[in-house]
C-alpha positions as CSV (number, residue, x, y, z in Angstrom):
1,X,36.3,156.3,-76.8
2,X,37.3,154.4,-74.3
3,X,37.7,150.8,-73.9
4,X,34.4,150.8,-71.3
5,X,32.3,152.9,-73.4
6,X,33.3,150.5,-76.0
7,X,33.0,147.7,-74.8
8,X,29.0,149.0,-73.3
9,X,28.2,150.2,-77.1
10,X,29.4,146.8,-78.7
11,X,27.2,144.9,-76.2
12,X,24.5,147.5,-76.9
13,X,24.5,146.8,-80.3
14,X,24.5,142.9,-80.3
15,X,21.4,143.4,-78.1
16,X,20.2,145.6,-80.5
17,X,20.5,143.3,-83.9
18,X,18.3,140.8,-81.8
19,X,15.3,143.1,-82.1
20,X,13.3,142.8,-85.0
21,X,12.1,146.1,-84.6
22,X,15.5,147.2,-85.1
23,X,16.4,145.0,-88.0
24,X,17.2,146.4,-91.4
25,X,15.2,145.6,-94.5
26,X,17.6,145.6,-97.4
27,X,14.4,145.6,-99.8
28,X,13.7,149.5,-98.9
29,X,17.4,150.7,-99.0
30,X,16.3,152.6,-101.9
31,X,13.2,153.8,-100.9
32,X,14.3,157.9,-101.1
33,X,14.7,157.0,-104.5
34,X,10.8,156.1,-105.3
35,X,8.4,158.5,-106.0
36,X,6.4,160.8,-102.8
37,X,2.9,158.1,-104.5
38,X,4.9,155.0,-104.0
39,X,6.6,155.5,-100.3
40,X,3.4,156.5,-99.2
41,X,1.2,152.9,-100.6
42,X,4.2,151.2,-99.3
43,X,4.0,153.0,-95.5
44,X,0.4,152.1,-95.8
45,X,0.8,148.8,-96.7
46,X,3.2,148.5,-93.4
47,X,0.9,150.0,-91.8
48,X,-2.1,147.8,-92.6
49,X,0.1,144.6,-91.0
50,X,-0.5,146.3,-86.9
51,X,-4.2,145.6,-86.7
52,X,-3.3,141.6,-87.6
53,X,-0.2,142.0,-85.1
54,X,-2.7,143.8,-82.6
55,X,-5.6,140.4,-82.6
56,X,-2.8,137.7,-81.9
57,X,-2.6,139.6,-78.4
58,X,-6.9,140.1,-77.8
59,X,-6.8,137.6,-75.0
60,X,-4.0,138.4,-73.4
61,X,-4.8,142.2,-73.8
62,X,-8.7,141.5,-72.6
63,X,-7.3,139.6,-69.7
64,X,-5.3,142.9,-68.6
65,X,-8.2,144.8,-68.7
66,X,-10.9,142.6,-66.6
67,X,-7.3,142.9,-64.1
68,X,-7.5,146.4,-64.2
69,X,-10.9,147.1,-64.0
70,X,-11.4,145.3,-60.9
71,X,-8.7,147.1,-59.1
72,X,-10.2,150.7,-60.5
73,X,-13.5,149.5,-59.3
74,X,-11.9,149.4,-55.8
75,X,-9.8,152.8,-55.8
76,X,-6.7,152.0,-57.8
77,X,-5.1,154.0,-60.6
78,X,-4.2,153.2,-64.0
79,X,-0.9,154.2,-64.4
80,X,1.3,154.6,-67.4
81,X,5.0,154.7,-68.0
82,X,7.3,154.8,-71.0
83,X,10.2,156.8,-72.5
84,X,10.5,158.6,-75.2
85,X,7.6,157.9,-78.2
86,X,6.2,155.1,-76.1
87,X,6.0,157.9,-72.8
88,X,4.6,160.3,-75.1
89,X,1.8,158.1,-76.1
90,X,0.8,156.9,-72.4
91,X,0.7,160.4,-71.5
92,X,-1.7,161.1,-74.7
93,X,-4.0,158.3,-73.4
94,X,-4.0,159.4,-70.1
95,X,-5.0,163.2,-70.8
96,X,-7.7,162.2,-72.6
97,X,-9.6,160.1,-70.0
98,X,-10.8,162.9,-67.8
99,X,-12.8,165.2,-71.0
100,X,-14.3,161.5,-72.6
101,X,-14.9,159.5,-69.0
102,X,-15.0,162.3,-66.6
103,X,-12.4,160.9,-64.5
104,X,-10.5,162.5,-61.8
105,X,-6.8,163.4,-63.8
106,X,-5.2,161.4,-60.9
107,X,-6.9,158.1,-62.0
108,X,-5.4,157.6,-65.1
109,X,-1.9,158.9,-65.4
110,X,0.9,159.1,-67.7
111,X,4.4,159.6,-66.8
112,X,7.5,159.9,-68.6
113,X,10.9,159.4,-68.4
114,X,12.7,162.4,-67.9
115,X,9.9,164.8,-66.6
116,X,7.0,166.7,-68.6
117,X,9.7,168.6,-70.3
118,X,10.6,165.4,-72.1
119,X,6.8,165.1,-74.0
120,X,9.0,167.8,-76.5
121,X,12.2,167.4,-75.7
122,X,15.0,165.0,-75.0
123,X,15.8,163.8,-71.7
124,X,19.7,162.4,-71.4
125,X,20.0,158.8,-69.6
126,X,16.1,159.0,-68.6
127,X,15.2,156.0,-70.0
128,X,18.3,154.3,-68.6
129,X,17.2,154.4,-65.1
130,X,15.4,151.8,-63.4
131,X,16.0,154.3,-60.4
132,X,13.9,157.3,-62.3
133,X,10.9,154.8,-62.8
134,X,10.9,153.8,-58.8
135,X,11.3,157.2,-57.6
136,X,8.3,158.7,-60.1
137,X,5.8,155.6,-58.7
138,X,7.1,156.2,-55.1
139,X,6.1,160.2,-55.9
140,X,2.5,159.2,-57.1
141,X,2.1,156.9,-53.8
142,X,1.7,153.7,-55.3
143,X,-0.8,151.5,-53.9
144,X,-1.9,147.6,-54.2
145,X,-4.8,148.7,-56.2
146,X,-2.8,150.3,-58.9
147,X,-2.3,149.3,-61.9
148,X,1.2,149.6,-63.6
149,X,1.6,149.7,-67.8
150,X,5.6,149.3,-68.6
151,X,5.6,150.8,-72.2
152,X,8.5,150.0,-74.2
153,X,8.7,149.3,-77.9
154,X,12.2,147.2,-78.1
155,X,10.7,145.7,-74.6
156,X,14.2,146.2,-73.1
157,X,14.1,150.2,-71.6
158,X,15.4,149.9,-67.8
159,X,12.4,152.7,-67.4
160,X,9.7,150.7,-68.3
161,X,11.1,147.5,-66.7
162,X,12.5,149.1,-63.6
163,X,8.6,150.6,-63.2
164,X,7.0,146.9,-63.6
165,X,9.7,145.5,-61.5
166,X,8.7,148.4,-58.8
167,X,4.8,147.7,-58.9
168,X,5.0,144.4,-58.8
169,X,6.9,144.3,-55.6
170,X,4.6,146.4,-54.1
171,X,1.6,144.4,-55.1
172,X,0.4,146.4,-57.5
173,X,-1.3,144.8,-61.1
174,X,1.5,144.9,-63.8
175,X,1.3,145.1,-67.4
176,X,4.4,145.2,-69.7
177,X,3.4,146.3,-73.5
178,X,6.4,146.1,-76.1
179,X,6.8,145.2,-80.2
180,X,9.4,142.0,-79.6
181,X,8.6,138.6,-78.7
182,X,10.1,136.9,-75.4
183,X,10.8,140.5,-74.2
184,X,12.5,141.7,-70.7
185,X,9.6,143.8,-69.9
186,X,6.8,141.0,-70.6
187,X,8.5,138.9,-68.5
188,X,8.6,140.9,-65.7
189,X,5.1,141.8,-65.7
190,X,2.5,139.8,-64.3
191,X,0.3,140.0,-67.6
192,X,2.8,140.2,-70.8
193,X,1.5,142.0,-74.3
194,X,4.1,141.5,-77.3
195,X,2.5,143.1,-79.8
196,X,5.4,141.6,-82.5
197,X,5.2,144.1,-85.7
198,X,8.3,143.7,-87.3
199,X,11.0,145.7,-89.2
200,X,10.3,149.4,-89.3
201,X,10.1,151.6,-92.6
202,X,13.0,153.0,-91.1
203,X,15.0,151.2,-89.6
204,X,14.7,151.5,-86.2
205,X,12.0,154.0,-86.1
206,X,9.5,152.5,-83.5
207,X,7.6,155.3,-83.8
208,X,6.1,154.3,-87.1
209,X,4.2,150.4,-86.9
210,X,5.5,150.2,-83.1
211,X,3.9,153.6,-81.9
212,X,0.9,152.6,-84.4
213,X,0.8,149.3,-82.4
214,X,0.9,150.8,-78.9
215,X,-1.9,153.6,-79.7
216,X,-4.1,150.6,-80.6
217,X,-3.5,148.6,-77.6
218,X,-3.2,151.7,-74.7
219,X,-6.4,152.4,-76.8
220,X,-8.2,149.2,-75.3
221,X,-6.8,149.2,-72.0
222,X,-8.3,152.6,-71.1
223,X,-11.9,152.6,-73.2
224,X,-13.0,148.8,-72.7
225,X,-11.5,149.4,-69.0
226,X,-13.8,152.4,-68.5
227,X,-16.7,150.5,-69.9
228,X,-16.3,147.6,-67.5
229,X,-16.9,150.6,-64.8
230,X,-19.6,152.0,-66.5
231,X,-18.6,155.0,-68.2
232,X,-20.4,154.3,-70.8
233,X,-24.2,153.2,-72.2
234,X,-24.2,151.4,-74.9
235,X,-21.6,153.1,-77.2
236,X,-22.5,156.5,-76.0
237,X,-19.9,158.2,-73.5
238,X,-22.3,159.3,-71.1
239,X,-19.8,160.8,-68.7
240,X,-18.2,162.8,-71.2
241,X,-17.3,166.3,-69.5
242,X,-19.0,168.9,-71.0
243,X,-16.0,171.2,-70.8
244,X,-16.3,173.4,-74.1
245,X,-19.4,174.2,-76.5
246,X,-18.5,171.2,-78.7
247,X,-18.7,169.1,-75.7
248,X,-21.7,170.7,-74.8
249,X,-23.2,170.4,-78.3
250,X,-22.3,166.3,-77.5
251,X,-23.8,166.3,-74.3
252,X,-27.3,167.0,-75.7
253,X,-26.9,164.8,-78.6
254,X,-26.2,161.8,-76.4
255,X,-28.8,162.3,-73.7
256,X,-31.4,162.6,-77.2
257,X,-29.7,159.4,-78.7
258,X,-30.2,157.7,-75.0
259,X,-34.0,159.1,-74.5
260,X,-35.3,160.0,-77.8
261,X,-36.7,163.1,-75.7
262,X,-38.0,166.1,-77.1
263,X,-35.2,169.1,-76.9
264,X,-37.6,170.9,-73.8
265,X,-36.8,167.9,-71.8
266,X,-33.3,167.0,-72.4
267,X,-32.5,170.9,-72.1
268,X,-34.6,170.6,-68.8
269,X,-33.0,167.9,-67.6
270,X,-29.5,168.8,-68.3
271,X,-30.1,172.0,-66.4
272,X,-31.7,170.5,-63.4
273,X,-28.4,167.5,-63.5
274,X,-26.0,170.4,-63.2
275,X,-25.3,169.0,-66.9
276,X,-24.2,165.4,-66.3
277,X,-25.3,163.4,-69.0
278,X,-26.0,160.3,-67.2
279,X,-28.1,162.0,-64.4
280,X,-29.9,163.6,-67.3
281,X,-30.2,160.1,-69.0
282,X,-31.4,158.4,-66.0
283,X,-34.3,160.9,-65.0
284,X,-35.7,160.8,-68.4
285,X,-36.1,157.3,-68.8
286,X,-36.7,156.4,-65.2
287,X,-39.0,159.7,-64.9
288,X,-37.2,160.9,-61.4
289,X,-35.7,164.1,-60.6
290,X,-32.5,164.6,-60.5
291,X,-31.7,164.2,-56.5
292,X,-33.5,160.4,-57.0
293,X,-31.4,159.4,-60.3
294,X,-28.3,160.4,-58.5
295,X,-28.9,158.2,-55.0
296,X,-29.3,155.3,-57.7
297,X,-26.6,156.3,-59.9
298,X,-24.9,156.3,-56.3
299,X,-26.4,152.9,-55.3
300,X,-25.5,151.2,-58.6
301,X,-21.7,152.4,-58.3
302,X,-21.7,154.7,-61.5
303,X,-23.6,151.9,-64.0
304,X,-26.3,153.3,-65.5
305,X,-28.3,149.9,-67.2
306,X,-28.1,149.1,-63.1
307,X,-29.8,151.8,-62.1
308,X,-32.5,151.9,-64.5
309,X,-33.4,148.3,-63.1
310,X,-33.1,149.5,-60.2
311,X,-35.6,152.3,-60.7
312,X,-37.9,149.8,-62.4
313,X,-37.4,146.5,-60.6
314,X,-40.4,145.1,-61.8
């Protein structure tokens, strides 16, 4: 080793003891010796503690979202980036936008460092490079309207902070999500979520309460997000994408729990909407075909309880 390498590891590791989601819990240096029943209640009882960690952040992570619905409301994207367990999980998020909202898969996306072939695999140096993170938003054609999510559980990856860095120089919203208080990437994001949950199981393991942590809050962001642009009515995704017969199945069991129709009409209605739930929805209730409930679902910009007024102003 030499003395540079060195000398880069030793700083690397002082950084490193300053985490706490990196510090070392001498109380569960025995814990391979406790039986399969008792590592599992005390994983569970770590586990328990996110939730808590997740509510000391609800402004700040509400405030994020009002930020990025109003820029998806006028074109932008909602854009995630992470490395390693943190890239994975944006990228989870992301896929799963387009089958439960019915979104284009360019408006929510996940990148991660390294390329798709690190969702399995190891990238080398990925989530060093603040460089990587510019060039992948520069790719995508960042715009203004876009919003950027720096993912990063020790809140220090040049990935995630070279991303946020990136957006935010370009204008676009920012949002840096990590696991330690007074973090790099916070700071350099125009809204900040330290989502602080403490000493792993394993030391070091941010994929445990960290990954736990960051599901719950990328959770938010992209559901209470879609429901500001009316994705949804009521708690019923009615622009879920009918893309398999489970879906399908859905479909006809939310237009029924929206109408409270008979199976004729929603099976009617459904056929005539080219099966779009809220088209379906919207002529039932309002009593229009489907040609009419799309000009107002058109009119009202997506939102369904709009529409309906709008059908029956009076």
């Amino acid at each position: 080793m030499t003395s540079t390498t060195s000398g880069n590891y030793g700083a690397l590791r002082a950084q490193l003891d300053t985490l706490t989601t990196e510090a070392f819990r001498p109380e569960l240096a025995e814990i391979d010796r406790l039986s399969t029943l008792e590592i599992a209640r005390t994983m569970n009882g770590e586990d328990a503690t996110v939730p808590t960690a997740v509510a000391e952040q609800l402004p700040r992570i509400a405030a994020a979202i009002d930020a990025t619905a109003e820029r998806m409301a006028r074109g932008g994207r909602l854009i995630y980036l992470g490395a390693g367990t943190a890239g994975r999980l944006g990228v989870l998020d992301a896929s799963e936008c387009p089958p439960t909202f019915n979104t284009d898969p360019g408006e929510v996306v996940g990148l991660i460092a390294g390329g798709p072939s690190a969702m399995v695999t190891a990238v080398e140096g990925a989530e060093d490079s603040k460089e990587l993170a510019r060039e992948d938003l520069t790719g995508l054609g960042l715009t203004a309207d876009d919003t950027v999510v720096g993912i990063s559980a020790s809140g220090r990856t040049p990935y995630a902070i070279g991303a946020v860095e990136h957006a935010r120089a370009e204008g676009a919203l920012t949002i840096g999500l990590s696991c330690n208080a007074e973090s790099a990437l916070a700071a350099a994001a125009e809204h900040g979520i330290e989502v602080v949950t403490g000493p792993e199981l394993l030391t070091g393991s941010t994929r445990l309460k960290a990954g736990t942590a960051q599901k719950l809050v990328l959770n938010m962001l992209s559901t209470i997000t879609m429901i500001r642009l009316g994705k949804t009515y009521g708690n019923l995704m009615v622009d879920v994408r009918a893309s398999n017969e489970k879906l399908r199945a859905r479909s006809r069991r939310i237009v029924a729990l929206a109408t409270d129709a008979p199976d004729e009409a929603i099976e009617s209605a459904l056929t005539a909407a080219d099966g779009e739930v809220k088209t379906a929805i919207l002529m039932i209730l309002a009593q229009v075909d489907a040609g009419t409930a799309n000009t107002l679902l058109t009119g009202s910009k997506g939102h369904l309880r709009a529409a309906l007024t709008a059908a029956s102003p009076t």
